[in-house]
C-alpha positions in Angstrom: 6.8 4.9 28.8 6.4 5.7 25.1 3.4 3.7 22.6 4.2 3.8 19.1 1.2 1.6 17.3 2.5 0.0 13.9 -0.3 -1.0 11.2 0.7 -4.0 9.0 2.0 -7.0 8.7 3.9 -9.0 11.0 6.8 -8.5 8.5 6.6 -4.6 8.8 6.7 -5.0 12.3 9.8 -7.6 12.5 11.4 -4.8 10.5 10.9 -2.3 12.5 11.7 -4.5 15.9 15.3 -5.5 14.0 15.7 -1.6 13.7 15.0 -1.0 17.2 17.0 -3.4 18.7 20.0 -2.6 16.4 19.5 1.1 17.9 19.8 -0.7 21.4 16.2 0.9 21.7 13.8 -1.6 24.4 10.8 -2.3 23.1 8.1 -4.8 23.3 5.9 -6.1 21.4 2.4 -6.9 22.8 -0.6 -8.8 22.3 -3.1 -6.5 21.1 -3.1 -7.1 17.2 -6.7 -7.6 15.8 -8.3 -11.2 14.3 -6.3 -12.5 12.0 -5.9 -16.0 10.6 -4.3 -18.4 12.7 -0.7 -18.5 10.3 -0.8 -14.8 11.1 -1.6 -15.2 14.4 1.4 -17.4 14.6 3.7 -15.2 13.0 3.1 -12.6 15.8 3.6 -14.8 18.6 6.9 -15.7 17.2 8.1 -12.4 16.8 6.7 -11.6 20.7 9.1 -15.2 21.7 11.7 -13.8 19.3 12.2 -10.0 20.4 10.3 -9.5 23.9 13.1 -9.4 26.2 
Protein backbone atom coordinates (compact mmCIF):
# COMPACT_ATOMS: atom_id res chain seq x y z
CA UNK A 1 0.00 0.00 0.00
CA UNK A 2 0.69 3.57 -1.34
CA UNK A 3 -0.21 7.14 0.93
CA UNK A 4 -0.63 10.07 -1.11
CA UNK A 5 -1.65 13.09 1.51
CA UNK A 6 -3.83 15.82 -0.30
CA UNK A 7 -3.86 19.45 1.36
CA UNK A 8 -7.19 21.42 0.71
CA UNK A 9 -10.38 21.51 0.52
CA UNK A 10 -12.89 18.82 0.54
CA UNK A 11 -13.52 20.01 -3.10
CA UNK A 12 -9.81 19.48 -4.21
CA UNK A 13 -10.08 16.16 -2.79
CA UNK A 14 -13.58 15.15 -4.43
CA UNK A 15 -11.60 16.12 -7.54
CA UNK A 16 -9.03 14.16 -7.21
CA UNK A 17 -11.22 10.99 -5.85
CA UNK A 18 -13.44 11.44 -9.30
CA UNK A 19 -10.01 11.18 -11.10
CA UNK A 20 -8.99 8.15 -9.41
CA UNK A 21 -11.86 6.32 -9.70
CA UNK A 22 -12.32 7.20 -13.46
CA UNK A 23 -8.65 5.65 -13.72
CA UNK A 24 -10.22 2.49 -11.99
CA UNK A 25 -7.46 3.43 -9.30
CA UNK A 26 -8.78 2.10 -5.40
CA UNK A 27 -8.48 4.45 -3.12
CA UNK A 28 -9.77 5.47 0.13
CA UNK A 29 -10.31 8.21 1.73
CA UNK A 30 -9.78 8.30 5.58
CA UNK A 31 -10.46 10.04 8.57
CA UNK A 32 -7.50 11.94 9.46
CA UNK A 33 -8.31 15.57 8.25
CA UNK A 34 -7.53 18.28 10.95
CA UNK A 35 -10.38 20.61 12.96
CA UNK A 36 -12.40 22.07 10.80
CA UNK A 37 -15.89 23.55 11.14
CA UNK A 38 -18.66 21.21 11.47
CA UNK A 39 -20.12 22.10 7.46
CA UNK A 40 -16.61 21.07 6.57
CA UNK A 41 -16.52 18.32 8.64
CA UNK A 42 -19.60 17.26 6.88
CA UNK A 43 -18.41 17.67 3.60
CA UNK A 44 -15.65 15.05 4.21
CA UNK A 45 -17.81 12.49 5.69
CA UNK A 46 -19.79 12.60 2.67
CA UNK A 47 -17.22 12.20 0.37
CA UNK A 48 -15.75 9.10 2.71
CA UNK A 49 -19.90 7.56 2.31
CA UNK A 50 -19.66 8.71 -1.38
CA UNK A 51 -16.28 7.16 -2.60
CA UNK A 52 -14.96 4.62 0.15
CA UNK A 53 -15.70 1.40 -1.38
Amino acid sequence: MAKIEIKGTPEKLERVSIFLKANNIEHTIMDDYGNHSKEVSDKYKELMRKFNH
